[in-house]
N, C-alpha and C positions, 0 to 999 in steps of 0.2 A: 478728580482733583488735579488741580492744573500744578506740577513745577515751573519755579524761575530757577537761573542759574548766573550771578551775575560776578563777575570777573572783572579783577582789576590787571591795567597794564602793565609790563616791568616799569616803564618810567613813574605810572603813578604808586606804586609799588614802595618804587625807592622815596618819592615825593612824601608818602605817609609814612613810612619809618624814619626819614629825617627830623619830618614835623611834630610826629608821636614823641622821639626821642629825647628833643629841645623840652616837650609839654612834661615826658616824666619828671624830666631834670630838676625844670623848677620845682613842681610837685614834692620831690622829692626834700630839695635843701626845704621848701616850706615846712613839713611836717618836722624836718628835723628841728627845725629853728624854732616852732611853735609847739609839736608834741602833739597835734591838733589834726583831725581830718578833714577834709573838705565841709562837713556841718559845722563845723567847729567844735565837735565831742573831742574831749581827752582821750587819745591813743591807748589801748593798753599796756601795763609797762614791758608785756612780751615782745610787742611790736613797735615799740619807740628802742629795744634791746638790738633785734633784726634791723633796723636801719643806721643805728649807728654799727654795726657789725659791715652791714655794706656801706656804707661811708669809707670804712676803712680800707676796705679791699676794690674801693672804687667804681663798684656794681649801685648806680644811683637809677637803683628801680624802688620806686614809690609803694606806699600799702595800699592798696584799693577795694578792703574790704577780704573776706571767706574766698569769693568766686575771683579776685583780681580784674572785675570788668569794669572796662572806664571807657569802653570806646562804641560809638553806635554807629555802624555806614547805611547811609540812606541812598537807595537808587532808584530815582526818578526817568521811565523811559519818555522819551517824549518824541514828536515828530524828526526834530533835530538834530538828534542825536543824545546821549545818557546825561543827566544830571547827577553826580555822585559828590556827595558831600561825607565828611567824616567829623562826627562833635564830641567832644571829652565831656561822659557826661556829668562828670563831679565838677568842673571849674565852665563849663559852657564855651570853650575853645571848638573852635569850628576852619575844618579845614575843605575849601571848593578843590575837588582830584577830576570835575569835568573837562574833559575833551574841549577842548576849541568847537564851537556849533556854527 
C-alpha cells in the first residue's frame, strides 16, 4: 500500500485560513439571519441558541453539521508542479493554493 503525504506552505497556509475565515464569516451572519443550513433545513433550536451565543462573544464560527466538516483539499500532482485547490463543500467556494507552475 502506497502512502502520500501532501503538505501545505506557510504562505498557503495563511492564504487558506484567510479565505476559510472570510467563508465562515459569511456562513455564519447567513444561518443567523436565516436559521437555515446550507440545504436549507431549519436549524435546530439548540444550534440557532449556539450561534447567537457566538455572535455575542464575537466567535463567528458557523454550524457545519455533528463532524463540523466543510472543507475538502484536493492535490493534483502533476509534471509541473502540485495543483492544490480547497472547496467549501456546503456553499461550493473554491479556493486555487497552487504554486505558480
Amino acid at each position: 500500500m502506497s502512502t502520500f503525504l501532501f503538505k501545505l506552505s506557510r504562505e498557503q497556509q495563511r492564504a487558506y485560513k484567510q479565505w476559510r475565515d472570510q467563508i465562515d464569516e459569511r456562513v455564519f451572519f447567513d444561518q443567523i439571519e436565516t436559521g437555515k443550513d446550507w440545504r436549507g433545513m431549519d436549524l435546530p433550536y439548540s444550534v440557532r441558541e449556539t450561534l447567537r451565543q457566538r455572535k455575542l462573544r464575537r466567535i463567528h464560527q458557523p454550524w457545519y453539521g455533528m463532524n463540523q466538516d466543510a472543507y475538502t483539499f484536493m492535490f493534483t500532482p502533476t509534471r509541473l508542479g502540485m495543483v492544490v485547490r480547497v472547496r467549501n463543500v456546503h456553499y461550493g467556494d473554491e479556493l486555487d493554493l497552487s504554486e505558480e507552475l
